[in-house]
N, CA, C and O of each residue as an XYZ file, in Angstrom:
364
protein
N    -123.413    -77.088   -150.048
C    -124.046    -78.184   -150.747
C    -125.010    -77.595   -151.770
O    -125.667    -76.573   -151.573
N    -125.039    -78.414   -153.005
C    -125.764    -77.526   -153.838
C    -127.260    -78.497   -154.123
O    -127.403    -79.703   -153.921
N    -127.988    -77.782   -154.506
C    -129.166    -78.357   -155.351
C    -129.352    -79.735   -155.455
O    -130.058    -80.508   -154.808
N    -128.185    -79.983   -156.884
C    -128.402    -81.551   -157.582
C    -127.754    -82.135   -155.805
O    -128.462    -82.993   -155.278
N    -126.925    -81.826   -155.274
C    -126.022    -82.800   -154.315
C    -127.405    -83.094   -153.466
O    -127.961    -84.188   -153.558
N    -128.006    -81.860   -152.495
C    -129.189    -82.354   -151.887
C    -130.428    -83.046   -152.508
O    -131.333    -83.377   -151.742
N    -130.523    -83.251   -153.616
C    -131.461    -84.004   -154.041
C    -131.241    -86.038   -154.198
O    -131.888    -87.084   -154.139
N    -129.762    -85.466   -154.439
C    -129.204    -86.912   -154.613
C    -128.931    -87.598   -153.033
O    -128.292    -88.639   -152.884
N    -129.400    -86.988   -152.148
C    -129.410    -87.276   -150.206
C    -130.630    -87.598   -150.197
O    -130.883    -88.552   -149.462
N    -131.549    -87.118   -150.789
C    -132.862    -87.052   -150.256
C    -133.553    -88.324   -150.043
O    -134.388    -88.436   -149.146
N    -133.295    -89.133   -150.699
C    -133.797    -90.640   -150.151
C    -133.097    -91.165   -148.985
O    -133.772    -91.452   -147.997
N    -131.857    -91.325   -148.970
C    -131.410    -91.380   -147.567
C    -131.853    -90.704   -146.296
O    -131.953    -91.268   -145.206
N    -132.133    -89.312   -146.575
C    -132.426    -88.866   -145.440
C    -134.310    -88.916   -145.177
O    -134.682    -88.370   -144.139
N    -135.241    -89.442   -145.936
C    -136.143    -90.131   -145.775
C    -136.444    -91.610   -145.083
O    -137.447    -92.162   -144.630
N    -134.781    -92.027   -145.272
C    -135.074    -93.297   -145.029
C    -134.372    -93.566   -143.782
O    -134.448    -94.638   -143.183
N    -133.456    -92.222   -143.283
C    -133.360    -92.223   -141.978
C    -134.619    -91.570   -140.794
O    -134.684    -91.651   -139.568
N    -135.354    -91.037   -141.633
C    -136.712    -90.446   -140.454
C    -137.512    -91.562   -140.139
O    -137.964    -91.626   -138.995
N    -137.934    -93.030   -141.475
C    -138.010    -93.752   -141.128
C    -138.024    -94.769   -140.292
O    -138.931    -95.468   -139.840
N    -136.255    -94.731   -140.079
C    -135.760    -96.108   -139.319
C    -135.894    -95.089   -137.758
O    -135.984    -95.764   -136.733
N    -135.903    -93.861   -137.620
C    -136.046    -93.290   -136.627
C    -137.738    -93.104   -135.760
O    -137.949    -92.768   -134.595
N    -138.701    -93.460   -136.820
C    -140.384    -93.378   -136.623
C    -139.893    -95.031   -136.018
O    -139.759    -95.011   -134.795
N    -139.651    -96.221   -136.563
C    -139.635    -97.483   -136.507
C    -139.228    -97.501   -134.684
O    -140.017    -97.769   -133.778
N    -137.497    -97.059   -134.526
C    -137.109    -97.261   -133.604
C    -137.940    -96.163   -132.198
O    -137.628    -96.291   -131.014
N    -138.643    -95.489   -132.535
C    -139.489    -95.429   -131.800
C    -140.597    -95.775   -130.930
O    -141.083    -95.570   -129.818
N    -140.737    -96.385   -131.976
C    -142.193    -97.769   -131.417
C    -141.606    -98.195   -131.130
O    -141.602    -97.776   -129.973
N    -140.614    -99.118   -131.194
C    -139.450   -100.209   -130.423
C    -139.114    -99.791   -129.466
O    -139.025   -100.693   -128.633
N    -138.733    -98.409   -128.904
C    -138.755    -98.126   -128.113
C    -139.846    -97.697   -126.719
O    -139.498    -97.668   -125.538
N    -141.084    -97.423   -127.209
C    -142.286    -97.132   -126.601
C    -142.557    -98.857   -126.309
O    -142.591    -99.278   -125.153
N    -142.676    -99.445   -127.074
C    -143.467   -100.782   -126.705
C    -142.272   -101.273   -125.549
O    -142.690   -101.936   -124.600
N    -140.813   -100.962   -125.614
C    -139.801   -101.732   -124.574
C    -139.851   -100.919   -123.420
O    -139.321   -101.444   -122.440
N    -140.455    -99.501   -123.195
C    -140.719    -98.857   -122.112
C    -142.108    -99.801   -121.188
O    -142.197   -100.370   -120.100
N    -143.082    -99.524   -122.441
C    -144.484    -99.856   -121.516
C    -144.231   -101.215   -121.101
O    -144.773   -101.578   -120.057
N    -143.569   -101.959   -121.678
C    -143.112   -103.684   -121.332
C    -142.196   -103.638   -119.502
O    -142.055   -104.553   -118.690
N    -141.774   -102.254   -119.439
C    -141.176   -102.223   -118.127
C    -142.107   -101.529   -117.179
O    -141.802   -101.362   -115.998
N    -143.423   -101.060   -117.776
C    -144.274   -100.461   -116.882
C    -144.410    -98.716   -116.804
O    -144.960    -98.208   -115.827
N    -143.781    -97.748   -118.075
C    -143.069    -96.902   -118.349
C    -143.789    -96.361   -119.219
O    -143.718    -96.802   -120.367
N    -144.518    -95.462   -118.974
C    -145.252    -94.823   -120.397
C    -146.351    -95.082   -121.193
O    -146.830    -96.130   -120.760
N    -146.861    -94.772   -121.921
C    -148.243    -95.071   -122.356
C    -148.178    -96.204   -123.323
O    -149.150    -96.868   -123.682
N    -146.914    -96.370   -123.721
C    -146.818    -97.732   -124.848
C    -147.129    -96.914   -126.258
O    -147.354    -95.711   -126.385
N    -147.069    -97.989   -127.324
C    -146.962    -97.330   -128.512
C    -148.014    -98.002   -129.114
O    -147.584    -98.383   -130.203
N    -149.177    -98.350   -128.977
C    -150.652    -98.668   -129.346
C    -151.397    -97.285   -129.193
O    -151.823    -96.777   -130.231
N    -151.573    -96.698   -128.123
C    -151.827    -95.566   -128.162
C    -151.522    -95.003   -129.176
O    -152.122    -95.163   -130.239
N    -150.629    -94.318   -129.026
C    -149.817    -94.100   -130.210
C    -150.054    -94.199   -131.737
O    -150.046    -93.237   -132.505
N    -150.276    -95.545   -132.087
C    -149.516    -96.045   -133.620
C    -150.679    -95.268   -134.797
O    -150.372    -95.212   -135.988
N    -152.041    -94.688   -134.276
C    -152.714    -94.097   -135.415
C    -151.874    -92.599   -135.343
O    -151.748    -92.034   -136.429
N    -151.405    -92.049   -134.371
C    -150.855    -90.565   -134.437
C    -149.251    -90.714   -135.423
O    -148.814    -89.995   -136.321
N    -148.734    -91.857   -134.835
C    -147.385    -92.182   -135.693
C    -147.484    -92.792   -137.024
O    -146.607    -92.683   -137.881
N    -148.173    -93.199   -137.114
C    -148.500    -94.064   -138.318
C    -148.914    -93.028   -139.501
O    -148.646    -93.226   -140.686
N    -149.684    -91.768   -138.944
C    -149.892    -90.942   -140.004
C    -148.717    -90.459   -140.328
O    -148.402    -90.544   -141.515
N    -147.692    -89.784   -139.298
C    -146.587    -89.284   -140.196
C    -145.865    -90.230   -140.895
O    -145.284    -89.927   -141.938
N    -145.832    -91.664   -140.299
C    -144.792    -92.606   -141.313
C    -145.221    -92.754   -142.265
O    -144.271    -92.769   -143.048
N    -146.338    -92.922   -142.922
C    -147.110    -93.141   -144.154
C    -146.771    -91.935   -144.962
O    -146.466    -92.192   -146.127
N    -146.752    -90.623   -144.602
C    -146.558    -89.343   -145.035
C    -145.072    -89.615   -145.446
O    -144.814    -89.760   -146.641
N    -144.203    -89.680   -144.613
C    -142.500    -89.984   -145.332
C    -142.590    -90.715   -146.056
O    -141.997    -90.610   -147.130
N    -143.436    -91.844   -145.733
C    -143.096    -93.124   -147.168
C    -143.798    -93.046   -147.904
O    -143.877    -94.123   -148.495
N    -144.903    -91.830   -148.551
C    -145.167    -91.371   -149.669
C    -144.092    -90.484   -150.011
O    -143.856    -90.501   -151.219
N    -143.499    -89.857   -149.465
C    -142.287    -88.849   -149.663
C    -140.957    -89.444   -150.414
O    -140.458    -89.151   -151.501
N    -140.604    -90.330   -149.479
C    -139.533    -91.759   -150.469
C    -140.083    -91.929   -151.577
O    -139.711    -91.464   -152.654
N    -141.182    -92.741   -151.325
C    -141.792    -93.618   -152.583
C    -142.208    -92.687   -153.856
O    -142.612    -93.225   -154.887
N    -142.108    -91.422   -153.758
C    -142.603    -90.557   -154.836
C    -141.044    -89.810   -154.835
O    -140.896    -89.227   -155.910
N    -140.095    -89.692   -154.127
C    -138.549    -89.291   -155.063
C    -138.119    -90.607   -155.029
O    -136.937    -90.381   -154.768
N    -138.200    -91.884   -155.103
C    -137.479    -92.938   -155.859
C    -138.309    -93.245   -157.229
O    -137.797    -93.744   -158.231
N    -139.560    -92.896   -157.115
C    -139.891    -92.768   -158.766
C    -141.127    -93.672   -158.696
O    -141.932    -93.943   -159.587
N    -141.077    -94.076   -157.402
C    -142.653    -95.457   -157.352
C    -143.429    -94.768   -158.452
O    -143.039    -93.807   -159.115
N    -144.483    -95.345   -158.540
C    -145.720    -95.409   -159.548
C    -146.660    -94.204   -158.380
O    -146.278    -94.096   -157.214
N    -147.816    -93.427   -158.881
C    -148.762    -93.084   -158.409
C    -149.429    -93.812   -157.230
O    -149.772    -93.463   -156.100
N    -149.478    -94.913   -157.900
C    -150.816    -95.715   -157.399
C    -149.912    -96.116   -155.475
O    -150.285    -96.239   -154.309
N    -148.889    -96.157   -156.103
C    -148.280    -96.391   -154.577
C    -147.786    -95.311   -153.497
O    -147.485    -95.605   -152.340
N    -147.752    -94.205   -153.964
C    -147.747    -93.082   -153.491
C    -149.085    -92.499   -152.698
O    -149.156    -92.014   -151.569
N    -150.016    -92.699   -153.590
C    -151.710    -92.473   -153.511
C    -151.808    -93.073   -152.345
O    -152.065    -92.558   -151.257
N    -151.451    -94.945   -152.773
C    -151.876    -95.656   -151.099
C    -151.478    -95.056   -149.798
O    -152.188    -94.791   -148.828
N    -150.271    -94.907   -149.963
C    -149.657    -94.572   -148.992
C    -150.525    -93.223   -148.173
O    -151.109    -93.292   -147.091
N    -150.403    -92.157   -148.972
C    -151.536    -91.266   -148.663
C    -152.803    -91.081   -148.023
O    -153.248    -90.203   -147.285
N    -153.398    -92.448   -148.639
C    -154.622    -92.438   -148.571
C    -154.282    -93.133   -147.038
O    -155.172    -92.764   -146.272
N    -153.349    -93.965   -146.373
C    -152.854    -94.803   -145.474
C    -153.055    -93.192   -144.420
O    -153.964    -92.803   -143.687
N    -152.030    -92.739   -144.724
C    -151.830    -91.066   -143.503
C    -152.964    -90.825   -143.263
O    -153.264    -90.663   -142.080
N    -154.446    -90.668   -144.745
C    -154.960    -89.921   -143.687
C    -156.056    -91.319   -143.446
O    -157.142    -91.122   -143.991
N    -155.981    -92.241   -142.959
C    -156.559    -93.350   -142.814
C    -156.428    -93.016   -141.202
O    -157.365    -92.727   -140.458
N    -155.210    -93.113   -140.891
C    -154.495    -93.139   -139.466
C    -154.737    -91.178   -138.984
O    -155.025    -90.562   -137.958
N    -154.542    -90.967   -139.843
C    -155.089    -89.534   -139.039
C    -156.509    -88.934   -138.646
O    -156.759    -88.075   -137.800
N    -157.235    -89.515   -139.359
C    -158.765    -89.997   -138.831
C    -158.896    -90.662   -137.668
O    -159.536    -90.299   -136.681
N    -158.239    -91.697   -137.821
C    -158.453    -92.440   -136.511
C    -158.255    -92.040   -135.264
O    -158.938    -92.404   -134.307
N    -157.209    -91.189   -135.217
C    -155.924    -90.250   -134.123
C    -157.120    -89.576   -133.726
O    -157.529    -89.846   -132.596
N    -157.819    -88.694   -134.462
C    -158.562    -87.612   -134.680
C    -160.109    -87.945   -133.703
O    -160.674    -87.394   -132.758
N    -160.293    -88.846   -134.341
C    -161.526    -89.552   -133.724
C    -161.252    -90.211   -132.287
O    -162.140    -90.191   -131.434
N    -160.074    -90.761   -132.052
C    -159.876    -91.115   -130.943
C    -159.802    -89.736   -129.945
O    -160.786    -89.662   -129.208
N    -159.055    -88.896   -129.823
C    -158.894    -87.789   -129.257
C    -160.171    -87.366   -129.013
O    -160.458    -87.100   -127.846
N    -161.203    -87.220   -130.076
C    -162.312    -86.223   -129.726
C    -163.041    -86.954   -128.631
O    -163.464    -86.398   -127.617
N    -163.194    -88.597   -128.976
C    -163.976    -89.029   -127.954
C    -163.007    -88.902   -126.112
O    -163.624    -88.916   -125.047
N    -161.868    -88.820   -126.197
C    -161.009    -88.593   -124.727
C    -161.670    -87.083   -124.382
O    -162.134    -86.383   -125.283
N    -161.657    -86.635   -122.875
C    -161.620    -85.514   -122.471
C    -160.567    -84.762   -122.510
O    -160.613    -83.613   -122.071
């Protein structure tokens, strides 16, 4: 596979890490719903930073604007603060 070919994938395969971050939580929230795991609230500031991170990644190779790229960004490390801060206060 060459160059131009993997570049011309590259939104697809962004937009499959996506639907794969998504079906995760769907899956965490249908575990803890059976009594199974920590659930995906816990969770959603640690996940949420990397999904924001891919969907600045999409949104900046489909050509979005800055300003929506930026958000998005500014979203990761919104949620990675939070992750961050939550953790320090746990033992």
């Amino acid at each position: 596979m060459d160059v131009g070919s993997l570049a011309s994938h590259m939104p697809r395969i962004f937009d499959a890490v996506i639907l794969a971050i998504v079906l995760e939580v769907v899956a965490l929230a249908a575990l803890k719903a059976r009594g199974i795991g920590p659930g995906a609230m816990p969770l959603l500031a640690n996940i949420g930073a990397g999904f924001f991170l891919v969907l600045a990644g999409r949104l900046a190779l489909s050509g979005a604007g800055v300003a929506m790229t930026g958000m998005c960004l500014l979203a990761a490390l919104a949620s990675h603060l939070t992750d961050l801060r939550r953790r320090w206060r746990s033992p």
